[in-house]
C-alpha positions as CSV (number, residue, x, y, z in Angstrom):
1,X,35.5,-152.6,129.3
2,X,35.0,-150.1,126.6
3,X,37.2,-152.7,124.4
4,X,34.9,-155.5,125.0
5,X,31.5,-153.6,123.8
6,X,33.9,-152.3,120.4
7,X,35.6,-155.8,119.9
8,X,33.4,-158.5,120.4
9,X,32.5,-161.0,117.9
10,X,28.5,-161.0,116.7
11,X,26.9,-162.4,119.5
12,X,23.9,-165.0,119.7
13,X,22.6,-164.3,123.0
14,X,21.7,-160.2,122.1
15,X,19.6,-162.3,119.0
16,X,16.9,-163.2,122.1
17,X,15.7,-159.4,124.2
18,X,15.7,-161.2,127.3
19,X,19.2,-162.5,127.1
20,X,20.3,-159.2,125.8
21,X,19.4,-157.5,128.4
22,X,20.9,-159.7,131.1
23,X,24.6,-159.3,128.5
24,X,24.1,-155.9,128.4
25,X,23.2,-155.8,132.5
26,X,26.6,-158.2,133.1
27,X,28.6,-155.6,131.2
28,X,27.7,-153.1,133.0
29,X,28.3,-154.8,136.1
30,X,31.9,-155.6,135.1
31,X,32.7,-151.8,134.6
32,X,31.3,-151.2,138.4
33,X,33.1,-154.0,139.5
34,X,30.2,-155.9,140.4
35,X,32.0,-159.1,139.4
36,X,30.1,-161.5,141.6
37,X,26.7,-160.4,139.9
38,X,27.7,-160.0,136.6
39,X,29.4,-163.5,136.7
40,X,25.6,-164.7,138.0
41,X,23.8,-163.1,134.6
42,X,26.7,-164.6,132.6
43,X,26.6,-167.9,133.5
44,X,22.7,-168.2,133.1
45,X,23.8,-166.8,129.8
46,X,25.7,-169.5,129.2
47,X,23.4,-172.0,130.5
48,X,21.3,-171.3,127.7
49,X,24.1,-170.5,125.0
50,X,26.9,-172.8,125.2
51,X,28.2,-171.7,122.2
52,X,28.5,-168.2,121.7
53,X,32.0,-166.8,122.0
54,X,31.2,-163.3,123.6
55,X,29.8,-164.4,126.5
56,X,32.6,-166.8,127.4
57,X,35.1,-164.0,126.7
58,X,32.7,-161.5,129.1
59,X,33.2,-163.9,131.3
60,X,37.2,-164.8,131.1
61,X,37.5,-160.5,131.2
62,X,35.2,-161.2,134.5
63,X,37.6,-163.7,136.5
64,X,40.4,-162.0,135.0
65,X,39.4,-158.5,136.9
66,X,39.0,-161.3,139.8
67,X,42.3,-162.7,139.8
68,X,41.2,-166.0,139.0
69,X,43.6,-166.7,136.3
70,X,42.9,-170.6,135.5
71,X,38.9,-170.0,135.0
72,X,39.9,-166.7,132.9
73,X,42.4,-168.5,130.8
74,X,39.7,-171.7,130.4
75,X,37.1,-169.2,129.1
76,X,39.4,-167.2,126.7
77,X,40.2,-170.7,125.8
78,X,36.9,-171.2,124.7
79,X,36.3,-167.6,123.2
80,X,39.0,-168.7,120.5
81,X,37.8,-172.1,120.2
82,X,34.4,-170.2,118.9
83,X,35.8,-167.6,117.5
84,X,39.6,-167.9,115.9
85,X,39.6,-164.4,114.7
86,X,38.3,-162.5,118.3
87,X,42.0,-161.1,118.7
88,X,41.0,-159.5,122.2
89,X,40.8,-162.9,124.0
90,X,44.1,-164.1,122.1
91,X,45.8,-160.9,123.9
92,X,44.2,-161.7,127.0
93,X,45.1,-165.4,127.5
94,X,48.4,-164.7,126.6
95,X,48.7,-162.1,129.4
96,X,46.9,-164.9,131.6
97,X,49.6,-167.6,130.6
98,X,52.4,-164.9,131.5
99,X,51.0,-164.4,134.8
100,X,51.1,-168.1,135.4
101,X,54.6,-168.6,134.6
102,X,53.5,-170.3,130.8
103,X,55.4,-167.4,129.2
104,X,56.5,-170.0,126.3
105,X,52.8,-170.8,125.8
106,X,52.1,-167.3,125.6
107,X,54.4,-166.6,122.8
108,X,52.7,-169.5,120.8
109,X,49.5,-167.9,121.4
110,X,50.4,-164.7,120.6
111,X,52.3,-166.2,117.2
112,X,48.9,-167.8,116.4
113,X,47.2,-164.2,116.4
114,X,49.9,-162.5,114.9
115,X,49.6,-164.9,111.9
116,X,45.7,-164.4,111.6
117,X,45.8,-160.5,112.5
118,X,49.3,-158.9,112.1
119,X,48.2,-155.5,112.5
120,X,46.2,-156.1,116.3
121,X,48.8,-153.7,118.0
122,X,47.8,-155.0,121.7
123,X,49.1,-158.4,120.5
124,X,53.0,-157.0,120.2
125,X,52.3,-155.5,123.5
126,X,51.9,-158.3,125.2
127,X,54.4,-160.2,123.5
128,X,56.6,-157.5,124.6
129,X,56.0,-158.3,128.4
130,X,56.7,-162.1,127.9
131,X,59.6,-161.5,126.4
132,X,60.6,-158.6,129.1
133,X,60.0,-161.3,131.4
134,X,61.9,-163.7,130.3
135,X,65.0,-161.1,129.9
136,X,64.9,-161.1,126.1
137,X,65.1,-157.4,125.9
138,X,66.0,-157.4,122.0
139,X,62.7,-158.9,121.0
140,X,61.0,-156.9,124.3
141,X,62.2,-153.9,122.6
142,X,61.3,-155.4,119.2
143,X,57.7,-156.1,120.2
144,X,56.6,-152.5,121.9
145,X,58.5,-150.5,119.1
146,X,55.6,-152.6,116.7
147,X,52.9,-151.7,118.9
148,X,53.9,-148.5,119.0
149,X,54.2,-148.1,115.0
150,X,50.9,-149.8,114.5
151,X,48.9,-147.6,117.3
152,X,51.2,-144.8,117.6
153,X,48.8,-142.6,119.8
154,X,48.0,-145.2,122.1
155,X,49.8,-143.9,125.5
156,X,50.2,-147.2,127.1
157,X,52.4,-148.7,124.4
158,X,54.5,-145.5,125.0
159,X,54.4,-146.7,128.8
160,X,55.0,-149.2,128.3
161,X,58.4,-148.4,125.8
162,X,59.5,-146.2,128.7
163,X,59.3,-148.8,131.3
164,X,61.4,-151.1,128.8
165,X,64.3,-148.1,128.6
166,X,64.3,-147.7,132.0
167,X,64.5,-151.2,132.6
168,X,67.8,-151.2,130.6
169,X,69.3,-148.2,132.1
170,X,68.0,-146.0,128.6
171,X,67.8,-142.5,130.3
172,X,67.6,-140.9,126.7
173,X,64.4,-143.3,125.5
174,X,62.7,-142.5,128.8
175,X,63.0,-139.2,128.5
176,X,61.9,-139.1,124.6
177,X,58.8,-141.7,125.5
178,X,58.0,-139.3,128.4
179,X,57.9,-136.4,126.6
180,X,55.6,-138.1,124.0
181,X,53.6,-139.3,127.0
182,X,52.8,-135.8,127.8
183,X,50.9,-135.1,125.3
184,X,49.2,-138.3,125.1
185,X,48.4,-138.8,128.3
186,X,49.5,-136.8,131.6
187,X,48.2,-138.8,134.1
188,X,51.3,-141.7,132.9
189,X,53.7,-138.9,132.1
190,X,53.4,-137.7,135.5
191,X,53.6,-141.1,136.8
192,X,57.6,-141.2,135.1
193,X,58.2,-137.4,135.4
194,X,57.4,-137.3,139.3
195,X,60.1,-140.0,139.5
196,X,62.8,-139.9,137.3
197,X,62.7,-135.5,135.7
């Protein structure tokens, strides 16, 4: 949640105190997992600023953590219909179209960001998972080597490289991306190490 406070485009509704503080409550709520109430502040939010991009995106990151994947994806929709440059709700919806079995549309989403933000590591990530999916381990392979070079201390593009080796039988790259994990973070390295070293 941490990402969304860091990332999120300027937005309209922290312009009136009230509002702010009913954003700033929601957020808060989405960290506890209060998703019920937080979705309650954000939609009178909303109600009352249809057009600002970060509380649609609070919102998509709320049914998200729901598992309602069509209203996530609707409001990410709108985030980047608001706001074409909020790479965190590109990254998002195409993790929500990969869910849902739109893996194709997830690439074109992720090729839209890519072309306005080729240096948003996350977005290689995810690409990296479609295409892991879809058994195109080249470009899988491809994808999380990018995120890795872009955000290279970033443990869960490491994970994520090591789930890709072992997924292909790569004993060697698992044990190098574990080994870097280790340092980065030892909860994940465990996670491998406890099950493979």
């Amino acid at each position: 949640m941490n990402e969304m406070k860091r990332e999120e485009p300027q937005s309209a509704v922290l312009q009136d105190p009230d509002n702010a503080q009913k954003y700033e409550l929601a957020l808060s709520y989405i960290e506890e997992q209060r998703n019920s109430e937080a979705l309650e502040l954000l939609d009178g939010c909303i109600a009352l600023k249809s057009r600002d991009a970060a509380l649609y995106y609070a919102r998509g990151v709320t049914y998200l953590s729901m598992g309602n994947y069509r209203k996530a994806g609707w409001d990410l929709l709108r985030t980047i219909a608001l706001d074409r440059a909020f790479m965190p709700a590109y990254k998002h919806l195409g993790f929500v179209q990969l869910t849902l079995g739109k893996e194709e549309n997830g690439l074109k989403t992720l090729q839209q960001a890519i072309e306005l933000d080729p240096g948003y590591a996350d977005l290689y990530s995810v690409r990296g998972d479609i295409y892991l999916d879809l058994g195109e381990f080249d470009k899988a392979r491809e994808a999380f080597e990018m995120a890795v070079e872009l955000d290279p201390q970033n443990p869960e593009f490491h994970y994520k490289t090591a789930l890709y080796y072992l997924s292909r039988g790569e004993m060697q790259g698992l044990k190098r991306e574990y080994e870097l994990l280790k340092t980065l973070d030892a909860d994940m390295a465990e996670q491998i190490g406890s099950l493979f070293f």
